[in-house]
C-alpha positions in Angstrom: 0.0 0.0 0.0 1.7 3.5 -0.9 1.0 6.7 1.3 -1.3 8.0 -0.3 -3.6 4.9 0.3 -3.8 3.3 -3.1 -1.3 1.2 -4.7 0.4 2.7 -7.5 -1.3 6.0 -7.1 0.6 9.3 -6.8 0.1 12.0 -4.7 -1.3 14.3 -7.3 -3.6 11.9 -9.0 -5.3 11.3 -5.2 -5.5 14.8 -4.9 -7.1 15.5 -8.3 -9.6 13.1 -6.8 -9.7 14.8 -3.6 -11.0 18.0 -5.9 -14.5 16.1 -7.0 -17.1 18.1 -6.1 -15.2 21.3 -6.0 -14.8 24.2 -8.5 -11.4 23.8 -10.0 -9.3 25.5 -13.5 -7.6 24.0 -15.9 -5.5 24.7 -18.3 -4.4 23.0 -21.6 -1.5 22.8 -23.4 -2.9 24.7 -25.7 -3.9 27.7 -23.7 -7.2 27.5 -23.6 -8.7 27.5 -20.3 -11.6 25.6 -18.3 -13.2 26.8 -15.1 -16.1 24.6 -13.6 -17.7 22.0 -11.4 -15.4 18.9 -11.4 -17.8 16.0 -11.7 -15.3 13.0 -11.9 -11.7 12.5 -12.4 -9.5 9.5 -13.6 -6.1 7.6 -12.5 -4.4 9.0 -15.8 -5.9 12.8 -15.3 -8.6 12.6 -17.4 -11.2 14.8 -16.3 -14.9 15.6 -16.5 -16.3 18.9 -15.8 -20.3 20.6 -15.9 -21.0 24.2 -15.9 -17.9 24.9 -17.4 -16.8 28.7 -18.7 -14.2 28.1 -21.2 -11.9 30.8 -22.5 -9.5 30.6 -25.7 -6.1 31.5 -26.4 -7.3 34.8 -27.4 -9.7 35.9 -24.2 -12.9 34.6 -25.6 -14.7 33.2 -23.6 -18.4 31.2 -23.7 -20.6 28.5 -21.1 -20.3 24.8 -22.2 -22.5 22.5 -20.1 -19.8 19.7 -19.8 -16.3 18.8 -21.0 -14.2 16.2 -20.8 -10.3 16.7 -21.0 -7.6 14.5 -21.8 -5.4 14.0 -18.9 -2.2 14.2 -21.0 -4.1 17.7 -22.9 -3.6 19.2 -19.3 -1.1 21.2 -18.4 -1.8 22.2 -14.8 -5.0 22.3 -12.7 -5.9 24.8 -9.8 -7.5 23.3 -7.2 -9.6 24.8 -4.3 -7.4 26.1 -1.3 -9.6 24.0 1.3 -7.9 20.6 -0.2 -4.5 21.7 1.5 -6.5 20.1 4.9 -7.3 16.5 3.0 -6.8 13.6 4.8 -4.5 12.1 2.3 -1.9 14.8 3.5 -1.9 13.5 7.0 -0.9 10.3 5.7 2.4 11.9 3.9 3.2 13.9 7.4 2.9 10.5 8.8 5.1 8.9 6.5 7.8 11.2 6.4 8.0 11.7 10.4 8.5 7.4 10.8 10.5 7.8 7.3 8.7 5.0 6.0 9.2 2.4 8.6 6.2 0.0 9.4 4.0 1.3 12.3 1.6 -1.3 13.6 -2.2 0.2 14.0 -3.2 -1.9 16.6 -2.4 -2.8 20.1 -2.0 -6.7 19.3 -4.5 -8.3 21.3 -7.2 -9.5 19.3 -7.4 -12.8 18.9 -9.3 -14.4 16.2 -10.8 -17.2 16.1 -9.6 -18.3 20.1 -12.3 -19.2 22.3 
């Protein structure tokens, strides 16, 4: 299991996921950017937004219902501020302080299946 709580699963892909249900920006490589509700994301960065504003290259800018963007289209994503307090971030502290090492969560006294 990594730190962030899924195997194989980096830290920004969790916290794309984290952003679900927030308002977030993105911005594609080819400038154009998309501001709106993000519905769902995916393990490779795909994303799906509704009541998007979408503005050009140029500063034109019109309403689009729902988009979907490529994950590798993207070239970064704001996220909302409140995120910096997700869970998935205590994890990482916690990681870092025992510097990886094993903690057990239990005290070790359950005992299945005795009688």
């Amino acid at each position: 299991m990594s730190v962030t709580g899924r195997v194989g699963i980096g830290i920004p892909t969790v916290l794309l996921h984290e952003g679900e249900g927030h308002t977030i920006t993105v911005e594609s490589k080819h400038g154009e950017i998309y501001r709106g509700f993000l519905h769902e994301s995916e393990d490779n960065m795909n994303v799906f937004m509704k009541n998007v504003t979408y503005t050009n290259k140029n500063g034109k800018t019109s309403k689009l219902e729902q988009v979907y963007i490529r994950g590798d289209q993207i070239t970064f994503v704001i996220l909302p501020d409140i995120l910096a307090e997700a869970p998935m971030f205590a994890r990482v502290v916690k990681h870092k302080a025992t510097k990886g090492k094993f903690t057990p969560q239990g005290s070790g006294t359950a005992r299945a299946g005795r009688r």
